[in-house]
Residue frames as a rotation matrix with the C-alpha (Angstrom) as fourth column:
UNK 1
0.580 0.815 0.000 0.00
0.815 -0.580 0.000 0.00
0.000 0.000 -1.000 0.00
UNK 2
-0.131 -0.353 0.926 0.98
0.414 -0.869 -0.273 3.54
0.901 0.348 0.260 -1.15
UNK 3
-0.214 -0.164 -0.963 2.00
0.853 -0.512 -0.102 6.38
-0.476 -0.843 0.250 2.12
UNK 4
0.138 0.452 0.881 0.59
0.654 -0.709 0.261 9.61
0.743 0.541 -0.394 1.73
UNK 5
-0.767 -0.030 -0.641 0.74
0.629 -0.234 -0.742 12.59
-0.127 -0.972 0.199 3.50
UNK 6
-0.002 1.000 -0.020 -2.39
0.961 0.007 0.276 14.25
0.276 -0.018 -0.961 4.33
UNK 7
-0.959 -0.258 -0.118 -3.14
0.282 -0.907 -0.312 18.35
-0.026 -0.333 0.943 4.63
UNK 8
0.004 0.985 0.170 -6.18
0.997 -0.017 0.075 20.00
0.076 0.170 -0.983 5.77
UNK 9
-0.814 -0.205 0.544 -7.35
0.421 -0.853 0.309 23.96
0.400 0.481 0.780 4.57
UNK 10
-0.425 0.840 -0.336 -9.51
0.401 -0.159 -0.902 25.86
-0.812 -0.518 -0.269 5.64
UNK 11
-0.779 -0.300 0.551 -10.53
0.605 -0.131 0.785 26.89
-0.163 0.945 0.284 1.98
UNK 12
-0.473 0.279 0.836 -14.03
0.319 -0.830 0.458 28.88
0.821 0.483 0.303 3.12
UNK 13
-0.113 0.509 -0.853 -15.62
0.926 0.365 0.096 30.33
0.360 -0.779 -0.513 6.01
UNK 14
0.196 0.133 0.972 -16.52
0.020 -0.991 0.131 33.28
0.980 -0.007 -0.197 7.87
UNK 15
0.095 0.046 -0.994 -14.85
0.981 0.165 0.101 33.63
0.169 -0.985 -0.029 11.70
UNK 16
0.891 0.425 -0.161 -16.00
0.439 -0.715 0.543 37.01
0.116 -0.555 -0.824 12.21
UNK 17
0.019 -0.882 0.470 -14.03
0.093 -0.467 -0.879 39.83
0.996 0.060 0.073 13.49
UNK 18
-0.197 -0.233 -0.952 -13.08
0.856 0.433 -0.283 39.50
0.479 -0.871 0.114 17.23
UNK 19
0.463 0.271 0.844 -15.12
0.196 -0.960 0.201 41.88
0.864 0.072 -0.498 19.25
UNK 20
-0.262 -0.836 -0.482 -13.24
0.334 0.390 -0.858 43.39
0.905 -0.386 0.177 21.96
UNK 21
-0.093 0.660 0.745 -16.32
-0.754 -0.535 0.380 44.62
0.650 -0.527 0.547 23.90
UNK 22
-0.920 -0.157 0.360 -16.62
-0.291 0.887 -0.358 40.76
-0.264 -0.434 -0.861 25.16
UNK 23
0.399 0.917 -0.023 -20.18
-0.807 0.339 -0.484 40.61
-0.436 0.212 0.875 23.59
UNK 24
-0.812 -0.300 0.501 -20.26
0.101 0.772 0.627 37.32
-0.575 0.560 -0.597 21.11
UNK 25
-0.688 0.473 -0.550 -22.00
-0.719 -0.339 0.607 37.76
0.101 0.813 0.573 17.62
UNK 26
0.450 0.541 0.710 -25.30
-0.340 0.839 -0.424 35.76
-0.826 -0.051 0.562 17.23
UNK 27
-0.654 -0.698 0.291 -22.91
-0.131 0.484 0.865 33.39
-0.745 0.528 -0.408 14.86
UNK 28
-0.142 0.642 0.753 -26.18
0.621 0.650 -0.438 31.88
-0.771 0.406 -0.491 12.92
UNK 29
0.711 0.684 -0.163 -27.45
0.486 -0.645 -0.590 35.07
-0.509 0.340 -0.791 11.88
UNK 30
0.643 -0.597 -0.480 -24.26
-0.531 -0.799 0.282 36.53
-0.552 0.074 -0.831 10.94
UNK 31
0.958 -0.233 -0.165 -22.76
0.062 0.734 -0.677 33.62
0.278 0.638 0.718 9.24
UNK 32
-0.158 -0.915 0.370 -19.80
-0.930 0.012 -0.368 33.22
0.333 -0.403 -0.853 11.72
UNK 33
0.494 0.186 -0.849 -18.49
0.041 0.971 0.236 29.96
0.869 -0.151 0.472 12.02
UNK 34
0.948 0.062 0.312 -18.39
-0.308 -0.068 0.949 29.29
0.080 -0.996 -0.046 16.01
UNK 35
0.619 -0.782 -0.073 -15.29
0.728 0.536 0.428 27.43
-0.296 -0.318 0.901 16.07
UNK 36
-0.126 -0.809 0.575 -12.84
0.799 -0.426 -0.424 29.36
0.588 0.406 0.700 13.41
UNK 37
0.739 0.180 0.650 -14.09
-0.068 -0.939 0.337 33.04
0.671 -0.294 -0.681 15.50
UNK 38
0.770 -0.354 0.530 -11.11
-0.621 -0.604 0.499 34.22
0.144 -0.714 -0.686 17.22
UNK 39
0.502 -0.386 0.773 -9.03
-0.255 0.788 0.560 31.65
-0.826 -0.479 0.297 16.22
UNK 40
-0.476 -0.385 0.791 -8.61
0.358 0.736 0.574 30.28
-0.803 0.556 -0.212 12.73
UNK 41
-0.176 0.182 -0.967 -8.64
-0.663 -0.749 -0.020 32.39
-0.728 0.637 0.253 9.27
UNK 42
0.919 -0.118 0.375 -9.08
0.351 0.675 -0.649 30.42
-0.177 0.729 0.661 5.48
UNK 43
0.371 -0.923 -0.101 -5.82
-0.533 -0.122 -0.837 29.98
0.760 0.365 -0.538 4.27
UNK 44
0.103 -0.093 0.990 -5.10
-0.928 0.350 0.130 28.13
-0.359 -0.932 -0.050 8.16
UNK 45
0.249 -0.210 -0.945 -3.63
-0.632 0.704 -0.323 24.56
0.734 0.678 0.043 7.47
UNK 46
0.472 0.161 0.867 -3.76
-0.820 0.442 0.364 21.33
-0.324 -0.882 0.341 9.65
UNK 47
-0.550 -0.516 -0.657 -1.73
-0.732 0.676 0.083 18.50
0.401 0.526 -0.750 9.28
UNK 48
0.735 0.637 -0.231 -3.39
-0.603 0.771 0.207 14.52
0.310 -0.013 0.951 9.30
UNK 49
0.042 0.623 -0.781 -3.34
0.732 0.513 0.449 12.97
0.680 -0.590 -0.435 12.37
UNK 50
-0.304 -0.155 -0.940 -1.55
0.952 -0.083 -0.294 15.15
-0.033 -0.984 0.173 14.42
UNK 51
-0.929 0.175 0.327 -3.47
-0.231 -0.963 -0.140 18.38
0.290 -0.206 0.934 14.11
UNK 52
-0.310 0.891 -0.331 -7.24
0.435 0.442 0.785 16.08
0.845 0.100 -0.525 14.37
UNK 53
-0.285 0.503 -0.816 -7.76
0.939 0.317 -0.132 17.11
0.193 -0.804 -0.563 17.89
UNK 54
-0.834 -0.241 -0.497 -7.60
0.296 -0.955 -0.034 21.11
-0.466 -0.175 0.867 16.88
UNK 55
-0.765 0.616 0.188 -10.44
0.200 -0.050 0.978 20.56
0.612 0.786 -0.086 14.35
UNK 56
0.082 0.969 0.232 -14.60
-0.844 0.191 -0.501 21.23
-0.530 -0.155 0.834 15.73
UNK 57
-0.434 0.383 0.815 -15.83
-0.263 0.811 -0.522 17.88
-0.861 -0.441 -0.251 16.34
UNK 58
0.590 0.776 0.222 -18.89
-0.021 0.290 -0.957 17.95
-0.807 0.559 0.188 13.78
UNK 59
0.514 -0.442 -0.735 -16.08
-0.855 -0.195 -0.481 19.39
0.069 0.875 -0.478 10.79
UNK 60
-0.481 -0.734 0.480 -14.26
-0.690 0.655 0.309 15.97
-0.541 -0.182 -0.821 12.04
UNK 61
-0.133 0.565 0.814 -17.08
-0.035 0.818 -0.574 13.94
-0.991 -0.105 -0.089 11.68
UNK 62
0.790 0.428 -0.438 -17.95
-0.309 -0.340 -0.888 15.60
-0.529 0.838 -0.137 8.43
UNK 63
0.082 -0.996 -0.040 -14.41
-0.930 -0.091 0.357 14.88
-0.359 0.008 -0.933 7.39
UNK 64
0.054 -0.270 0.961 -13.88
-0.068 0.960 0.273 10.85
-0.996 -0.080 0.033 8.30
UNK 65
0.663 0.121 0.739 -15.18
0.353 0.819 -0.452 9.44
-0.660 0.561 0.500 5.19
UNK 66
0.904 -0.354 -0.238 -13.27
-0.386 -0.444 -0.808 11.41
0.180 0.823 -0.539 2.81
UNK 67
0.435 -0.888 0.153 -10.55
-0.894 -0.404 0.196 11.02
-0.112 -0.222 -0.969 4.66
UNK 68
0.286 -0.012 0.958 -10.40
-0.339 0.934 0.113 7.58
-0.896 -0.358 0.263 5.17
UNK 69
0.877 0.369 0.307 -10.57
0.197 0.308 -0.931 7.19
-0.438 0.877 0.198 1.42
UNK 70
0.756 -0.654 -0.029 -7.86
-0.576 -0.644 -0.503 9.41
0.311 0.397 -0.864 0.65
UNK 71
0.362 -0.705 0.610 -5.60
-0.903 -0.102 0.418 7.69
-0.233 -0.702 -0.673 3.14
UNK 72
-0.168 -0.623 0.764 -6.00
-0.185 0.781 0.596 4.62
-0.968 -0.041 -0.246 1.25
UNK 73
-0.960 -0.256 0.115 -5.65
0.116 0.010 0.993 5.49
-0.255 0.967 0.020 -2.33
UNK 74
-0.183 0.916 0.358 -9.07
0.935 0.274 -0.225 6.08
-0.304 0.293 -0.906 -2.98
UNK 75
-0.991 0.109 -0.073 -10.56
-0.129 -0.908 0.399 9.04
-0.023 0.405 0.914 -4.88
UNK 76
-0.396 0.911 -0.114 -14.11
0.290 0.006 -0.957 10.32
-0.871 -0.412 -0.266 -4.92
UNK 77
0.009 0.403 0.915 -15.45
0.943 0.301 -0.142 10.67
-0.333 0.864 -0.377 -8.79
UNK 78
0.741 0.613 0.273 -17.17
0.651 -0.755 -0.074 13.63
0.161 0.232 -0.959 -9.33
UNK 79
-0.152 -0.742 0.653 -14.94
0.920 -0.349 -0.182 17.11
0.362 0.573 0.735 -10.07
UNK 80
0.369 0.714 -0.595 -16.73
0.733 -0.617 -0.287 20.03
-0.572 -0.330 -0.751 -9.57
UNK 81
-0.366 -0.703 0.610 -15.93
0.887 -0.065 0.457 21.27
-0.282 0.708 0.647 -12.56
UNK 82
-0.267 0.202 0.942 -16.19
0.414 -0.859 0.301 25.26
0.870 0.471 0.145 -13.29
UNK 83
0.828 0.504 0.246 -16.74
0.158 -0.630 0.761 25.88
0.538 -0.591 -0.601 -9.97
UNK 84
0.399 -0.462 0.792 -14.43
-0.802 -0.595 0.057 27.07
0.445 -0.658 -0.607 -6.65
UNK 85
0.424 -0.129 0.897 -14.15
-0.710 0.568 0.417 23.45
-0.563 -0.813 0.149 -5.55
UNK 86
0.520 -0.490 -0.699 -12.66
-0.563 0.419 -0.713 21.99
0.642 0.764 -0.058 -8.91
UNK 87
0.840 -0.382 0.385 -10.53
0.045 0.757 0.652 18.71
-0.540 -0.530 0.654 -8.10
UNK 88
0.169 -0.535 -0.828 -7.65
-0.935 0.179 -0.307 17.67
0.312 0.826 -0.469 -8.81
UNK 89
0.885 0.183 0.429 -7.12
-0.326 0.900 0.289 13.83
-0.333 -0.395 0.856 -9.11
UNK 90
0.459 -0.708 -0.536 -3.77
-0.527 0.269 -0.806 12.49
0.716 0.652 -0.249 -9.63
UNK 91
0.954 -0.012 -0.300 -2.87
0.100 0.955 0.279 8.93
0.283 -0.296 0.912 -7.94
UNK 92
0.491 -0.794 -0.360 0.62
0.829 0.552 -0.087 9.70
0.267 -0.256 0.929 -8.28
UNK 93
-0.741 -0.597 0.309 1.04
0.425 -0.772 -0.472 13.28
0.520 -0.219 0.826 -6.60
UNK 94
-0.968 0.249 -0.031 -1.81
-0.137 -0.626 -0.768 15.23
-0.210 -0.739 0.640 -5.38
UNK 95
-0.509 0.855 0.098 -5.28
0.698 0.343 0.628 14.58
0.504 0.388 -0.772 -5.05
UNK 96
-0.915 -0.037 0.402 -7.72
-0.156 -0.886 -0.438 16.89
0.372 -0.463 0.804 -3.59
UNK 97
-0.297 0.954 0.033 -11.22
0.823 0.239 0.516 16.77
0.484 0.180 -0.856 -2.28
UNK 98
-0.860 0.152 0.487 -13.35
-0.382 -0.825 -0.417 19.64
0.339 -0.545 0.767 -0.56
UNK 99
-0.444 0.627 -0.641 -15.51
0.706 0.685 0.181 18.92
0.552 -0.372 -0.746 2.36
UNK 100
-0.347 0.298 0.889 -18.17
-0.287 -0.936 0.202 21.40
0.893 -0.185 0.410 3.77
UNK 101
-0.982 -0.094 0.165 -18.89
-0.180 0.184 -0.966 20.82
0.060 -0.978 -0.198 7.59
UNK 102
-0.755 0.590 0.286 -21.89
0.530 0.292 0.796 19.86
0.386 0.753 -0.533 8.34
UNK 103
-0.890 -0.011 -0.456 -23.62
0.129 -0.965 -0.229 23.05
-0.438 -0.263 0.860 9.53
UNK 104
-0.298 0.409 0.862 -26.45
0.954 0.166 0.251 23.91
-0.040 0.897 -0.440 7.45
UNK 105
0.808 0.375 -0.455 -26.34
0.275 -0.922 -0.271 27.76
-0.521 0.094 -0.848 7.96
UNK 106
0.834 -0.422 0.354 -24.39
-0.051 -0.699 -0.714 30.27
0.549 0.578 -0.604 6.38
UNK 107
0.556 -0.704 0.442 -21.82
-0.749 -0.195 0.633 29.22
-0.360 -0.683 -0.636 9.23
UNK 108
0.867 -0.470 0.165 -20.70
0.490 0.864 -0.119 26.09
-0.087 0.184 0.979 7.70
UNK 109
-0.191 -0.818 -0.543 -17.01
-0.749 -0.236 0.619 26.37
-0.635 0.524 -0.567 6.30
UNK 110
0.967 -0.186 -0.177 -15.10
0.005 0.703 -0.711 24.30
0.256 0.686 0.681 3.57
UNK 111
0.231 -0.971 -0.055 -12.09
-0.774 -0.218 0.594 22.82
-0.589 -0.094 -0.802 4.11
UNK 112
0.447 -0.424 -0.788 -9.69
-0.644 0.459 -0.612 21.50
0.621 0.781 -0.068 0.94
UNK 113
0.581 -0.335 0.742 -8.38
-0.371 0.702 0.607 17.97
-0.725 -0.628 0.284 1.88
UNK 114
0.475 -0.661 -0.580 -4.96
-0.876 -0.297 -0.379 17.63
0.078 0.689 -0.721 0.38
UNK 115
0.896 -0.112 0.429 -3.17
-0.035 0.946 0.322 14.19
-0.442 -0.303 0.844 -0.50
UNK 116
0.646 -0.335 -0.685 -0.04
-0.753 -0.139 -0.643 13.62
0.120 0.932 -0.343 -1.40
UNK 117
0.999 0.028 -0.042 1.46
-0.032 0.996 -0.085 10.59
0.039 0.086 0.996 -2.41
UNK 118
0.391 -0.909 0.146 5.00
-0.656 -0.164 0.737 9.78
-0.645 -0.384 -0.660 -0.95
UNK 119
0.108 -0.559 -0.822 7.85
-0.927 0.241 -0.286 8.41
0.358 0.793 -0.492 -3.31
């Protein structure tokens, strides 16, 4: 079996701008994800395993299956071609996939789930 290392992005999301009054935004309404606020920008990168325990729980869960797949050579069809989440698939360097948390307001995020295959 092929070794891979694994990278996770934060690739969309809104964490708000820290207020320094100590109020806290009503996150829903405002489309601040709770976790990334005051913490964690897109562009923010996590390494697979040892960053797993920095992640929000539910974006883990959301996560697993992809991962899993990735970790053992698997790839997930579908492209998303023309859009922001476009794949790339390539067995023998980088694969990508993008996974959206599973939120269902305007808080969700995406984060890009980078593979890359070791020599």
């Amino acid at each position: 079996m092929r070794d891979y290392t694994i990278e996770l992005e934060i690739y969309a999301g809104n964490a708000g701008e820290l207020r320094t009054d100590g109020s806290r935004p009503d996150f829903a309404r405002e489309g601040i994800c709770a976790w990334m606020y005051g913490s964690y920008k897109v562009g923010d990168k996590f390494r697979y395993p040892e960053d797993m325990g920095e992640l929000c729980p539910w974006l883990v869960d959301s996560l697993t299956g992809v991962i899993r797949a990735q970790e053992n050579g698997g790839t997930l069809p579908w492209k998303y071609q023309g859009t922001p989440y476009e794949k790339v698939i390539d067995p023998e360097g980088v694969t990508t996939e993008y996974v959206r948390c599973l939120d269902p307001t305007e808080s969700g995020i995406v984060v890009k789930v980078s593979r890359t295959a070791l020599p």
